[in-house]
N, C-alpha and C positions, 0 to 999 in steps of 0.2 A: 173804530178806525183811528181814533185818537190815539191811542197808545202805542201805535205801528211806526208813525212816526212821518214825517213829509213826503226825506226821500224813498221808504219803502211804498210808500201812496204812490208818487209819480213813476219809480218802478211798474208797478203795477199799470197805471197807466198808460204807460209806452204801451208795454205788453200786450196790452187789451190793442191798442190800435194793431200793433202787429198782428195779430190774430186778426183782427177785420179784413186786414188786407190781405191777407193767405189765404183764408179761404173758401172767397168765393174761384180762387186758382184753382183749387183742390177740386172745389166742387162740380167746377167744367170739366174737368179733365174723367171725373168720374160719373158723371153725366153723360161724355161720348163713350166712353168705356164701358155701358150698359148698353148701348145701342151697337156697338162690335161685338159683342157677344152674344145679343141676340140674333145679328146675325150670321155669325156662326154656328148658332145654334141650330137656326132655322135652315141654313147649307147643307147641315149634316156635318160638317168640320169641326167635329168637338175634340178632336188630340191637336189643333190651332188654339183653345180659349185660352188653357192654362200659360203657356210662353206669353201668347198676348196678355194678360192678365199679369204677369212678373212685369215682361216689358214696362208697362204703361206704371204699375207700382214705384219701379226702379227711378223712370224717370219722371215722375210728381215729387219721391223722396228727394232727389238730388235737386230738383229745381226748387222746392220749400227751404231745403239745407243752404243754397249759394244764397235765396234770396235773405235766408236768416244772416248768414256771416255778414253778409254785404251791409244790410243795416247795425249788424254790432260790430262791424268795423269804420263805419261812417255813419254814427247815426247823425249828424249834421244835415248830411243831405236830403235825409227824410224829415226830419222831426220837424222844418220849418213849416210843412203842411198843415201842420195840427197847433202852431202858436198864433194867438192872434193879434192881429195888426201887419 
């Protein structure tokens, strides 16, 4: 890690918290998105999974994507979180 260099380290570091904070997002949303499908599955509604299934893709991507921009356009707002004192 020496030889990467500081700011490539703490790059990295952000990074890493960024990714903490995402997803356990991702992970709920795809966590009820098993249970809508199952039941629709179990309905009999299986020409329903697929749309639902885009749907809910669509909007994890976009909400992952703003919440990305949002911290690398401000990452002030966030990064106080994670200095200490």
């Amino acid at each position: 890690m020496g030889n990467i260099g500081p700011h490539a380290l703490a790059g990295y570091g952000v990074a890493s918290r960024l990714d903490t904070l995402l997803i356990p997002v991702v992970y709920a949303v795809g966590n009820a998105l098993i249970a809508l499908i199952g039941k629709a599955r179990g309905a009999g509604e299986l020409p329903k999974i697929r749309p639902l299934v885009l749907r809910v893709t669509f909007v994890v991507f976009f909400l992952a994507e703003a919440l990305g921009w949002m911290v690398a356009l401000f990452p002030q707002s966030w990064l106080v979180w994670f200095l200490p004192g």
